[in-house]
N, CA, C and O atoms as a DFTB+ gen file, in Angstrom:
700 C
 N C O
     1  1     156.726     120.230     -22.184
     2  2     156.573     118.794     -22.137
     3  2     157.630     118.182     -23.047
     4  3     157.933     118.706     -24.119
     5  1     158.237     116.953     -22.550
     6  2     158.876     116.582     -23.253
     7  2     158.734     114.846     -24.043
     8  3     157.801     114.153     -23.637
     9  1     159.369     114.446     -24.775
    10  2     158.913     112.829     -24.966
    11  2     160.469     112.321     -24.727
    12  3     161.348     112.903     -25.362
    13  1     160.806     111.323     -23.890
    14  2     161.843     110.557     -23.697
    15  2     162.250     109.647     -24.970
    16  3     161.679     109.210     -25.969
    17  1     163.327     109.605     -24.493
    18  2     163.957     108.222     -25.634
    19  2     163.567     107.408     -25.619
    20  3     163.339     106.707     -26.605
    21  1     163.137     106.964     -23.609
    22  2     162.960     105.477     -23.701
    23  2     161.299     105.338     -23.653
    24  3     160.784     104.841     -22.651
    25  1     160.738     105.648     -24.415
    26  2     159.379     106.333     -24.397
    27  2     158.460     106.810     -23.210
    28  3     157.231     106.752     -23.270
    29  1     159.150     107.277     -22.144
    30  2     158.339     107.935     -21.378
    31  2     157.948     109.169     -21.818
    32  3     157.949     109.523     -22.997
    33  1     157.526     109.995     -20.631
    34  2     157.700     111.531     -20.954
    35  2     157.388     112.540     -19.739
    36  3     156.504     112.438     -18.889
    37  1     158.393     113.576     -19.901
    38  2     158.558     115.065     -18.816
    39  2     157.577     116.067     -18.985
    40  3     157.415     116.682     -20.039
    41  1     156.793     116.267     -17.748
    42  2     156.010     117.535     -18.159
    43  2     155.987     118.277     -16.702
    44  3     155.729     117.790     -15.601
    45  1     156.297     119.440     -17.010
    46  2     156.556     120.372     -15.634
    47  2     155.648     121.730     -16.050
    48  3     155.294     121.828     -17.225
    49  1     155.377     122.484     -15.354
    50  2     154.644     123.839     -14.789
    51  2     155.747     124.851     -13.891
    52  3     156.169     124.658     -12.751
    53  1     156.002     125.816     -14.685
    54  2     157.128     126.989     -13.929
    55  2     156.120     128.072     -13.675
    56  3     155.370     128.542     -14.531
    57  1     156.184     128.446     -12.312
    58  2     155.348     129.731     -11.956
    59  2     156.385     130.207     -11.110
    60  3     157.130     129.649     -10.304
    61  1     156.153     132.171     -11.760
    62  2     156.948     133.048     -10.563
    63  2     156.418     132.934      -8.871
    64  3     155.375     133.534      -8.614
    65  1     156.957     132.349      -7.982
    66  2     156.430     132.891      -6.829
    67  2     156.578     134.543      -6.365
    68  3     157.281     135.491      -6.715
    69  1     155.315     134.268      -5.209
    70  2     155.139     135.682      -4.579
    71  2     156.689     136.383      -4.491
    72  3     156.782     137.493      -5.015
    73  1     157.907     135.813      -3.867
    74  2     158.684     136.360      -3.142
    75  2     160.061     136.750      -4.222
    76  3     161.105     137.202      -3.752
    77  1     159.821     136.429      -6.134
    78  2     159.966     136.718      -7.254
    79  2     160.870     135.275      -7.968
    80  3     161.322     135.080      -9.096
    81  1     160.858     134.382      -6.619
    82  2     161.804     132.890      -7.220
    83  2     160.698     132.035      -7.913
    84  3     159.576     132.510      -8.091
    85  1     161.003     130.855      -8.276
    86  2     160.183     130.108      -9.153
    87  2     159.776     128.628      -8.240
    88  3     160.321     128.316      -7.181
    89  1     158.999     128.058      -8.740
    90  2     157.931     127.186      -7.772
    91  2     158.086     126.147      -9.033
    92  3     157.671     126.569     -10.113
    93  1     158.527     125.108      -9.004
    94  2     158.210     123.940      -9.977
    95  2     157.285     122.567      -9.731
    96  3     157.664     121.997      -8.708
    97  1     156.353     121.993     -10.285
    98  2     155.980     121.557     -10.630
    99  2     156.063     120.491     -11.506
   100  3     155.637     120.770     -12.626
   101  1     156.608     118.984     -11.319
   102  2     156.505     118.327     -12.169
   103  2     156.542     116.942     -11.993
   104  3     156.772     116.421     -10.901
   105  1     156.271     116.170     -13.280
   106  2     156.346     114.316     -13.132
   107  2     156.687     113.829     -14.559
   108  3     156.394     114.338     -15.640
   109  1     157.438     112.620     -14.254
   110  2     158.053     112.019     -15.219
   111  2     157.593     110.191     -15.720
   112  3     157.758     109.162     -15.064
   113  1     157.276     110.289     -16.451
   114  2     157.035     108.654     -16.602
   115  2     157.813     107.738     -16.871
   116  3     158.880     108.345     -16.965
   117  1     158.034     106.638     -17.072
   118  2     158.875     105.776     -18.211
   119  2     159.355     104.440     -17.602
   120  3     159.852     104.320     -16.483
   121  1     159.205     103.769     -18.211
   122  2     159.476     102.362     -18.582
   123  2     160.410     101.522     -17.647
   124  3     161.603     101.446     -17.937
   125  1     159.881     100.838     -16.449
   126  2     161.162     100.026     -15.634
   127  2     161.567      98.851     -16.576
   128  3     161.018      98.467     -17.609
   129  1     162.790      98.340     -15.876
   130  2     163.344      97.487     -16.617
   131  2     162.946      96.188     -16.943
   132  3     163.032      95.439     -17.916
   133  1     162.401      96.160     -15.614
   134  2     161.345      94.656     -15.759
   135  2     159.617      94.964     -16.076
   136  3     158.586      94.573     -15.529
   137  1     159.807      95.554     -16.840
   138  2     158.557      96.044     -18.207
   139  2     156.976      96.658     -17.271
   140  3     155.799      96.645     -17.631
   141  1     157.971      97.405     -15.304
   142  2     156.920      98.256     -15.043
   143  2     156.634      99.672     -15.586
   144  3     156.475     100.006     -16.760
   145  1     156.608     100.340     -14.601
   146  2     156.647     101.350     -14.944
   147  2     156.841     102.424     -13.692
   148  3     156.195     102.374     -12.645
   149  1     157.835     103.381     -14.005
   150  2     158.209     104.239     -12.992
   151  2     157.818     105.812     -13.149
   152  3     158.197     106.506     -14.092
   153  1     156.692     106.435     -11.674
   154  2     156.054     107.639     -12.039
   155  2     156.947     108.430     -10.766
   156  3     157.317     108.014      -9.668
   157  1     157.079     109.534     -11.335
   158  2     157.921     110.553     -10.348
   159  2     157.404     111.864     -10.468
   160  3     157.391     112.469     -11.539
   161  1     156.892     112.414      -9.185
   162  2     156.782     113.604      -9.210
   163  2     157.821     114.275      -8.084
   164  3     158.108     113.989      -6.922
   165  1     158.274     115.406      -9.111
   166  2     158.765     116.602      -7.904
   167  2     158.102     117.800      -7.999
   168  3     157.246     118.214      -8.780
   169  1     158.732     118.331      -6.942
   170  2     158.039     119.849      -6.853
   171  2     159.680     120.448      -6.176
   172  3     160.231     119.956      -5.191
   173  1     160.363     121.920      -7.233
   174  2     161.359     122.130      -6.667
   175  2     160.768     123.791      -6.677
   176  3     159.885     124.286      -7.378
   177  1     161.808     124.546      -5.390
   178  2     161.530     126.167      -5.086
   179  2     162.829     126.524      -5.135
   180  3     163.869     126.106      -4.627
   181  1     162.467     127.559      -6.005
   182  2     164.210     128.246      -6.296
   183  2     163.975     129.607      -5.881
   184  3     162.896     130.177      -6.044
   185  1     165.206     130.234      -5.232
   186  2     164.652     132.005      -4.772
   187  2     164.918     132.476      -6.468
   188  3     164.974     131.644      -7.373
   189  1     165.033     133.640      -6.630
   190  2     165.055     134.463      -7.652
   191  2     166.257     134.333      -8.335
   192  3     166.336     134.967      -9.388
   193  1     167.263     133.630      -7.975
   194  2     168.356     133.643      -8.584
   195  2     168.222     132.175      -8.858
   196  3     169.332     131.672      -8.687
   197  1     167.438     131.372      -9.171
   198  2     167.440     130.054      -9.182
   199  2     168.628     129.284      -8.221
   200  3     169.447     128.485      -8.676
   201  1     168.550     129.644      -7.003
   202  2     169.161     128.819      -6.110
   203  2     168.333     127.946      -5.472
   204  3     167.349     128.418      -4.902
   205  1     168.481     127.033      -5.452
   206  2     167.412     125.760      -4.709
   207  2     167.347     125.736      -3.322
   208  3     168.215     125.520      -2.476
   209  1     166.056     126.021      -3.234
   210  2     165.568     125.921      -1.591
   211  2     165.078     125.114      -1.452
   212  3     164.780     125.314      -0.275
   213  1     164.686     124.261      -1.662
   214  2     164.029     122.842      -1.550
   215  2     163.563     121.864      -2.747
   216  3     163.370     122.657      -3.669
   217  1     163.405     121.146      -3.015
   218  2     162.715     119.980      -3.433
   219  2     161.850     118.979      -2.542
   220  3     161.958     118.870      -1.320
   221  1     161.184     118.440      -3.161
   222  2     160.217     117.577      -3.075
   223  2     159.836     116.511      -4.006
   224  3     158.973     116.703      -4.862
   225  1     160.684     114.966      -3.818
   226  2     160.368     113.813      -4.876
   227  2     159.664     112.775      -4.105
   228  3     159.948     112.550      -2.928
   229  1     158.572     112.015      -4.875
   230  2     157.900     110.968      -4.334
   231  2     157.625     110.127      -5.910
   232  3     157.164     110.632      -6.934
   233  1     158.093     108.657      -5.688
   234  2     157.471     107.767      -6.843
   235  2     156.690     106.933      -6.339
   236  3     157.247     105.903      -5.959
   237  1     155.351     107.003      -6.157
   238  2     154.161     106.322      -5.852
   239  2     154.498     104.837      -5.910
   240  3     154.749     104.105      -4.953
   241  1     154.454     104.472      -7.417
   242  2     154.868     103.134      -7.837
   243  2     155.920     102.142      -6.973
   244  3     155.620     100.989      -6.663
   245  1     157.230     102.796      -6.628
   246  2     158.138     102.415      -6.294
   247  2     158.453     102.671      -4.618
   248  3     159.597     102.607      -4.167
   249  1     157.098     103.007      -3.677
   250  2     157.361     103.582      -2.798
   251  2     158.383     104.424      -2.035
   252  3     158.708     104.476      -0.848
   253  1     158.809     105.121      -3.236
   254  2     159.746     106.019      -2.185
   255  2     159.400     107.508      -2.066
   256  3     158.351     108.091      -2.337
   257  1     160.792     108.055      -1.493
   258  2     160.309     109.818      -1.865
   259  2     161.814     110.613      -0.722
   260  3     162.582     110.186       0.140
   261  1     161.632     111.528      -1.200
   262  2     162.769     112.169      -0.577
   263  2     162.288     113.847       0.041
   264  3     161.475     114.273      -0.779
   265  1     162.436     114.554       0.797
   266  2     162.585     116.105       0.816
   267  2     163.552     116.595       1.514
   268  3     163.762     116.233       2.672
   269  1     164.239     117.453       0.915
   270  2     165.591     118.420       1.366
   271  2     164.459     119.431       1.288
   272  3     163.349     119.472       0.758
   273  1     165.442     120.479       2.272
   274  2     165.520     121.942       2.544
   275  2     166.966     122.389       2.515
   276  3     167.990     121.834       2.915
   277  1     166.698     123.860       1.771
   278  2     168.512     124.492       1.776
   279  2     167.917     126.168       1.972
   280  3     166.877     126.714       1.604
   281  1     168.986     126.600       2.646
   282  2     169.307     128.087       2.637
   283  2     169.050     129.018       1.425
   284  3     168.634     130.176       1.383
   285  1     169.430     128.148       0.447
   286  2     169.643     129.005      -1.402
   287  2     171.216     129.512      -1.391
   288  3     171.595     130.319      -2.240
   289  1     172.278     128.894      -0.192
   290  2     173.486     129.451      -0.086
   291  2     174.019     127.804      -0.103
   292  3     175.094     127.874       0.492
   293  1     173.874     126.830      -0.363
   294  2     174.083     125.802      -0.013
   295  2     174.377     125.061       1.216
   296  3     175.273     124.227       1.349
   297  1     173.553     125.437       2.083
   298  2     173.353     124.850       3.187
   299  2     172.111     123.605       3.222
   300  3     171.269     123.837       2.354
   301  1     171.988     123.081       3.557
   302  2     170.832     121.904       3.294
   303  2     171.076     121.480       5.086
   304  3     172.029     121.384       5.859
   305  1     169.676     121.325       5.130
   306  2     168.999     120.604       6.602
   307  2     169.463     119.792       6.867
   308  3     169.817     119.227       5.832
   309  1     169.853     119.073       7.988
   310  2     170.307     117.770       8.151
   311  2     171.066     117.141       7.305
   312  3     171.248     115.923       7.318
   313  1     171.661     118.097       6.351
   314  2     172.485     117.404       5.112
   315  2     173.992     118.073       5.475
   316  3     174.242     119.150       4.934
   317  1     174.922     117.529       6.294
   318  2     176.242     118.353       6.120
   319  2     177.348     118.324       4.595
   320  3     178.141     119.141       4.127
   321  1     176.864     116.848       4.152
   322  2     177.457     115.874       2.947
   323  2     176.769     117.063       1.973
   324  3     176.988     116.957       0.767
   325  1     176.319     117.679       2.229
   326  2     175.821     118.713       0.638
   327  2     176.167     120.054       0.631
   328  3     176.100     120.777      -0.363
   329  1     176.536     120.390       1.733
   330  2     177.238     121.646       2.299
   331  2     177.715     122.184       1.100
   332  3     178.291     121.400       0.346
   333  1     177.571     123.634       0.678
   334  2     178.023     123.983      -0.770
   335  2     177.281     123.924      -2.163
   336  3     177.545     124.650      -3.122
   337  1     176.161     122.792      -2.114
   338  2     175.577     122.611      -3.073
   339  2     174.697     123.322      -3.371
   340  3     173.769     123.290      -2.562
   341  1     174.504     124.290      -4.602
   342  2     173.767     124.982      -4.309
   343  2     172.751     124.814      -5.481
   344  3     171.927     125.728      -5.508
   345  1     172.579     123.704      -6.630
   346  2     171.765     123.339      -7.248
   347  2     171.224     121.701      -7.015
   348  3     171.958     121.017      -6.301
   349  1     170.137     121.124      -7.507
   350  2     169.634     119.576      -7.091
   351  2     169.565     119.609      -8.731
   352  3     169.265     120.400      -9.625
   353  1     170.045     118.208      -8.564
   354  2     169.790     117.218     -10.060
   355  2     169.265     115.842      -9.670
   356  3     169.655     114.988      -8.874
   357  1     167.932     115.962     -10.771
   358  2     167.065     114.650     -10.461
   359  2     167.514     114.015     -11.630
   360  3     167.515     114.453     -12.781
   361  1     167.968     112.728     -11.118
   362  2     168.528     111.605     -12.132
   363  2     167.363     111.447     -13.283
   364  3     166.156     111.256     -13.134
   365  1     168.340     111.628     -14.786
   366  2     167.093     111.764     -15.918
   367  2     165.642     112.653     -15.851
   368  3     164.572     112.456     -16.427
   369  1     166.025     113.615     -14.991
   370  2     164.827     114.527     -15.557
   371  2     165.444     116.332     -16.056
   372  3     165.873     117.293     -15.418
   373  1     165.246     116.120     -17.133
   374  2     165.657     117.407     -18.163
   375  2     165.757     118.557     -17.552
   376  3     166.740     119.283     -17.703
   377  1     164.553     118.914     -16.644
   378  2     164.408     120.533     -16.405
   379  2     165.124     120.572     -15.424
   380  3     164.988     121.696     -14.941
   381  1     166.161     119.702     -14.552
   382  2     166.599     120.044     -13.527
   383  2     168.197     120.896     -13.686
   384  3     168.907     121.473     -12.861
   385  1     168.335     120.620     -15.276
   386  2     169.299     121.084     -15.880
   387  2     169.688     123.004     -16.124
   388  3     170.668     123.672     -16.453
   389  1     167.915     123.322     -15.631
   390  2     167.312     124.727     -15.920
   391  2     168.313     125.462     -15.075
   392  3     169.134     126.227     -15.580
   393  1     168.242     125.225     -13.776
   394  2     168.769     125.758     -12.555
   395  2     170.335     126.144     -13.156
   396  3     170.352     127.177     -13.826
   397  1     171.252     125.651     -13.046
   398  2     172.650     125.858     -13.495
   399  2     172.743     126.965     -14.597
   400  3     173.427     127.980     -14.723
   401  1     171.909     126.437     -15.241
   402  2     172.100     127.246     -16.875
   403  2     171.566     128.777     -16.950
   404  3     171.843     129.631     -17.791
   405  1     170.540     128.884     -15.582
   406  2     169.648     130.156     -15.364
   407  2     170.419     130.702     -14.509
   408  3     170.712     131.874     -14.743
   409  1     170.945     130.116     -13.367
   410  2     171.723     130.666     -12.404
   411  2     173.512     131.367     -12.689
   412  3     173.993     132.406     -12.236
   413  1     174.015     130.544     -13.405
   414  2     175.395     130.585     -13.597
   415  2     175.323     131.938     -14.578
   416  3     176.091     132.820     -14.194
   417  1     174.507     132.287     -15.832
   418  2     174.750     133.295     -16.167
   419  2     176.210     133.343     -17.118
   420  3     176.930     134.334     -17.248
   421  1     176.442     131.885     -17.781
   422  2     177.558     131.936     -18.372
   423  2     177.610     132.705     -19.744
   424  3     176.544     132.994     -20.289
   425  1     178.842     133.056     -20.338
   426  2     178.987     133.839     -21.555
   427  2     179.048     132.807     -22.523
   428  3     178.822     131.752     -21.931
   429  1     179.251     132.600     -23.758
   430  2     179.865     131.932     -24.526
   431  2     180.866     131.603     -24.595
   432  3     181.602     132.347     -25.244
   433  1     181.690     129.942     -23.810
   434  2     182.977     130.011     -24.021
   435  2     183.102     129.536     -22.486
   436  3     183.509     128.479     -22.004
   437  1     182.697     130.483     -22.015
   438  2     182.714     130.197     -20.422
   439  2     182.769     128.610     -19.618
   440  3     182.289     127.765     -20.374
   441  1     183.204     128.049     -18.365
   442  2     183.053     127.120     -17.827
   443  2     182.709     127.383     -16.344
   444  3     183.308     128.263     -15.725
   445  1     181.608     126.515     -15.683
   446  2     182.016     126.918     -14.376
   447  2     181.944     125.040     -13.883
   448  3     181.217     124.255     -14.491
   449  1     182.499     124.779     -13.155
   450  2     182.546     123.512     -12.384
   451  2     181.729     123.870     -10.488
   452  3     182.041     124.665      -9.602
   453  1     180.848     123.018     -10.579
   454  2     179.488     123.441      -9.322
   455  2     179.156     121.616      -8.723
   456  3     179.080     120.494      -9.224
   457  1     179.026     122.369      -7.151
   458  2     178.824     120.645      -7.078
   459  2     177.188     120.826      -7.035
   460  3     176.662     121.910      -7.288
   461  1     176.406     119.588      -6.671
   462  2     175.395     119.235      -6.474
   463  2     174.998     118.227      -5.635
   464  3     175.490     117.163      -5.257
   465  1     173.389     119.185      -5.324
   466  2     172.885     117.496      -4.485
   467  2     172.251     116.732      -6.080
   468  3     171.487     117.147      -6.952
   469  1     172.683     116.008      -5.970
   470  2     172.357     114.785      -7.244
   471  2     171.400     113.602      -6.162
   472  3     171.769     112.901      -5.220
   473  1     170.197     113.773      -6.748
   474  2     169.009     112.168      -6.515
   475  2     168.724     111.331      -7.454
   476  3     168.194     111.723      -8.494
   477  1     169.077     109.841      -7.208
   478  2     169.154     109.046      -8.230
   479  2     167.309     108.919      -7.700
   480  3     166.755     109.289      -6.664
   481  1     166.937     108.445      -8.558
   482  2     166.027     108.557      -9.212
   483  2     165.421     106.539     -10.027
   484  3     166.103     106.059     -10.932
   485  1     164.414     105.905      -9.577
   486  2     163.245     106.264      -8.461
   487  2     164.039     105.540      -7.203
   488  3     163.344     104.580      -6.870
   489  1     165.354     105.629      -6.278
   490  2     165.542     105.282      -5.256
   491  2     165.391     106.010      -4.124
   492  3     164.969     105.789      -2.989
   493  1     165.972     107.205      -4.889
   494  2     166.029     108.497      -3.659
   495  2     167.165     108.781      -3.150
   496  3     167.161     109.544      -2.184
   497  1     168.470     108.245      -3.658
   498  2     169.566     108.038      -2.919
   499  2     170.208     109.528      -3.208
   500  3     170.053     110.241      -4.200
   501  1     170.905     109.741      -2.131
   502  2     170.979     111.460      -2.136
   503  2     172.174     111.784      -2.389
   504  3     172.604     111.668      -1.241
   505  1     173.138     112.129      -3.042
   506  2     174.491     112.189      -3.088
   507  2     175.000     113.363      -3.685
   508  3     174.320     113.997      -4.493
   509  1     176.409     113.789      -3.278
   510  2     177.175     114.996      -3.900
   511  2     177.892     115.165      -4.987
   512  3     179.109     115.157      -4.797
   513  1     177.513     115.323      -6.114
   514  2     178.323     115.239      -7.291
   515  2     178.808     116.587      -8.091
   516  3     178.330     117.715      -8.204
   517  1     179.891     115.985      -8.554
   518  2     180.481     117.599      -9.439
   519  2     179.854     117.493     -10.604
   520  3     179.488     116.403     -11.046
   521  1     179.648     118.753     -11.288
   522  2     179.390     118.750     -12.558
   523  2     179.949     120.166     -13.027
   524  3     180.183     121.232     -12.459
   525  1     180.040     119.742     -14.161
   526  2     181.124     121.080     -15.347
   527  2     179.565     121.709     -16.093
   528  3     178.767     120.831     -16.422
   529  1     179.370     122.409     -16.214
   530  2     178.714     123.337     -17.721
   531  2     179.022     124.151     -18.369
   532  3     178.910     125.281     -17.895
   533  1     179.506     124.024     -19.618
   534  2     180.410     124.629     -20.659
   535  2     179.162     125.947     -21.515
   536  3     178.184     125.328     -21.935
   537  1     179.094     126.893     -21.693
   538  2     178.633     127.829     -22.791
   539  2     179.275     127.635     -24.139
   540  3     180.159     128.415     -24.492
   541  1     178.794     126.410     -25.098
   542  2     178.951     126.265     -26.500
   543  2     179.188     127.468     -27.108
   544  3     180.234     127.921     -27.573
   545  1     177.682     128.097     -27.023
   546  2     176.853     128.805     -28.202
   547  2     175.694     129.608     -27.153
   548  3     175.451     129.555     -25.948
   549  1     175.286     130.170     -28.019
   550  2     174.232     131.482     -27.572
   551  2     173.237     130.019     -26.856
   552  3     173.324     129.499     -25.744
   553  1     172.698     129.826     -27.555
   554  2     171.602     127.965     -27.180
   555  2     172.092     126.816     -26.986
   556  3     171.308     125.867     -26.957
   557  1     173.585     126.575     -26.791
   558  2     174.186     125.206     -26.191
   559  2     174.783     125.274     -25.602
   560  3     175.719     126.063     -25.736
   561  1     174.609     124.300     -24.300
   562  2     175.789     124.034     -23.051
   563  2     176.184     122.639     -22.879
   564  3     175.372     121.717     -22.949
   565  1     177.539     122.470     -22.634
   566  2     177.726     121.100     -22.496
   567  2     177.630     120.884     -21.105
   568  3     178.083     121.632     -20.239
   569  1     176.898     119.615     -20.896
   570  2     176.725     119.157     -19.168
   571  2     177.761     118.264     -19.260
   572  3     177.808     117.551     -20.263
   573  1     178.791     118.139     -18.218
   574  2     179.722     117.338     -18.040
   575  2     179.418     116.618     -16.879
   576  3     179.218     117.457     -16.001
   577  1     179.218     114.962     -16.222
   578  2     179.834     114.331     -14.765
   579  2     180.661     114.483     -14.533
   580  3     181.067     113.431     -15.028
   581  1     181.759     115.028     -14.039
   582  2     183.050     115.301     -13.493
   583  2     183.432     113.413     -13.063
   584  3     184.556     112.913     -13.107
   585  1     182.738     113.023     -12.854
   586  2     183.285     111.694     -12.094
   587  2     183.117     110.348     -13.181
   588  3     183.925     109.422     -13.250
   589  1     182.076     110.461     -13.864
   590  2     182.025     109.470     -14.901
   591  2     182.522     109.673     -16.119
   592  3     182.980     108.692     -16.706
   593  1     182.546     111.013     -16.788
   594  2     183.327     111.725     -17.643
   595  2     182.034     111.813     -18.967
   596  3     182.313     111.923     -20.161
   597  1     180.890     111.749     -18.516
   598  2     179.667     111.638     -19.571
   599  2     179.516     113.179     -19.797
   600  3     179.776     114.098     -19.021
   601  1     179.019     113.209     -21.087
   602  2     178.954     114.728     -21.182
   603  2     178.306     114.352     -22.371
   604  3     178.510     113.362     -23.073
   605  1     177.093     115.726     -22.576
   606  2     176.189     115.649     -23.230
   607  2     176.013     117.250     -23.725
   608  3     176.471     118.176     -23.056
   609  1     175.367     117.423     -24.849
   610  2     175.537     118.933     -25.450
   611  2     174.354     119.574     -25.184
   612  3     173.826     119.958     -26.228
   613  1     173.798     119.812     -24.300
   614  2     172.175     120.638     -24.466
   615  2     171.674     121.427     -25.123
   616  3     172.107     122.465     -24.623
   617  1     170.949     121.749     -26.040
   618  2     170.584     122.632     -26.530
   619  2     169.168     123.188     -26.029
   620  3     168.187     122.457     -25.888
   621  1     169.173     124.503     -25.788
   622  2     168.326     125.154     -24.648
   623  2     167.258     126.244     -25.111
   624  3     166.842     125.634     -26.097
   625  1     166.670     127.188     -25.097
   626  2     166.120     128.218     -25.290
   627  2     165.732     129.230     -25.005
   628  3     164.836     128.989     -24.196
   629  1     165.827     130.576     -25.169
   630  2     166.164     131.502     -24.632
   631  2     166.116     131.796     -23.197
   632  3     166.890     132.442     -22.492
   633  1     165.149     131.243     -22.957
   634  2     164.418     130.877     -20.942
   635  2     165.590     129.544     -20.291
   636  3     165.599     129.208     -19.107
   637  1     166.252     129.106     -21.068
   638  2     166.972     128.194     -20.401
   639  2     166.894     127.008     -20.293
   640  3     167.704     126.303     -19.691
   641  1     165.591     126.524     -21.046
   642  2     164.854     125.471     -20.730
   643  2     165.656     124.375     -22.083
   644  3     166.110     124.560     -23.211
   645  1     165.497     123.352     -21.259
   646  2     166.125     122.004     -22.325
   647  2     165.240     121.965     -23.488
   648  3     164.058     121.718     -23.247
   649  1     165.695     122.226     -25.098
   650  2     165.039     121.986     -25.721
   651  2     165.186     120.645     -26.588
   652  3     164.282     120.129     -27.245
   653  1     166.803     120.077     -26.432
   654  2     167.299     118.326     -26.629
   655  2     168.032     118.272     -25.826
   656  3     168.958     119.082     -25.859
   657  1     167.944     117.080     -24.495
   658  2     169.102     116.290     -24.486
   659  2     169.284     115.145     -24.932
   660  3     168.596     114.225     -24.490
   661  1     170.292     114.908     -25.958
   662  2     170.325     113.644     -26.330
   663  2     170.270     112.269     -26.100
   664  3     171.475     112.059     -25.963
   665  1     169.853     111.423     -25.991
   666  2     169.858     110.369     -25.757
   667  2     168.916     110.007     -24.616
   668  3     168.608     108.889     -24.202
   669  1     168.283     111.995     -23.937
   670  2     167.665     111.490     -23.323
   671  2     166.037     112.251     -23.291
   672  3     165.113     111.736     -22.662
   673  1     165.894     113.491     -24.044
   674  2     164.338     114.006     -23.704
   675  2     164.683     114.839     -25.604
   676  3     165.730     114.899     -26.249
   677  1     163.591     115.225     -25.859
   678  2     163.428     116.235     -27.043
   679  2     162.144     116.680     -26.892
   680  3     161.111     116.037     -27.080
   681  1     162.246     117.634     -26.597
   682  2     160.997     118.586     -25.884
   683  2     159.790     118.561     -27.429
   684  3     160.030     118.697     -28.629
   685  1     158.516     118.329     -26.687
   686  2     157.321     118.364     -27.431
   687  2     156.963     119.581     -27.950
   688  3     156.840     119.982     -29.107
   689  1     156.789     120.204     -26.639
   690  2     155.791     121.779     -26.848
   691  2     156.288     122.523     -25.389
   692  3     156.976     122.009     -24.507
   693  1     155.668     124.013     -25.431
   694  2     155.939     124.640     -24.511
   695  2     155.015     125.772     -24.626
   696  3     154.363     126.110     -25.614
   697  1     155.067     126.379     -23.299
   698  2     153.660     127.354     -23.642
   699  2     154.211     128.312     -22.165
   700  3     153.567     129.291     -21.789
């Protein structure tokens, strides 16, 4: 679980599935601009190598919601515009950061540049974006936008999992 900056907060559930990939579980709260409030749940399936086979986002509040399907090779359903992508990033939610950092298998030092299906977040808008992730340190990776040039230092834990991103989650607890 995590507590946001802007005082919301992330709380997700990781279970091994049967077939040895991981099954996620999760929802995010926090603060619209015009002083509502925006609730998001996803649910993402990664095979064993944390390659993304699907997601699943819906924000009640804001009536929307989205679902892709992919190969785990970056193929996506009805998506040719994502062709290649072989991780999803949900706009401002921490753990989606897991995937790259579990999958890539970087050394210290290392870089790999990976595109993505990127969902802004609570619209649903589905788009292809690059992103860089740098191996700092044994526990830090830098996330780079390739296109906006934002880059942020993660610091992670042994499982991979975000334990700060700055400016935007600092994890509570974990179990």
């Amino acid at each position: 679980m995590w507590r946001r900056d802007d005082g919301g907060v992330e709380h997700v559930v990781v279970v091994e599935a049967a077939d040895g990939g991981v099954e996620v579980d999760g929802v995010a709260v926090w603060a619209a601009e015009d002083g509502g409030v925006h609730r998001v749940r996803y649910r993402l399936g990664c095979d064993a190598s944390w390659c993304a086979r699907s997601v699943d986002v819906e924000a009640p509040e804001d009536g929307t919601s989205v679902s892709l399907r992919a190969d785990g090779r970056g193929t996506w359903s009805g998506r040719p515009d994502l062709d290649g992508c072989v991780d999803v990033d949900l706009w401002a939610i921490a753990f989606t950061n897991t995937l790259p950092v579990r999958r890539l298998g970087l050394r210290t030092g290392e870089a790999a540049l990976i595109d993505v299906a990127y969902v802004r977040l609570p619209s649903m808008a589905v788009e292809r974006m690059q992103q860089r992730y740098t191996r700092v340190s044994d526990d830090v990776y830098r996330y780079e936008s390739v296109r906006s040039g934002f880059t942020a230092d993660l610091l992670v834990d042994a499982a991979g999992l975000v334990v700060e991103y700055p400016g935007l989650v600092r994890r509570m607890w974990a179990r």
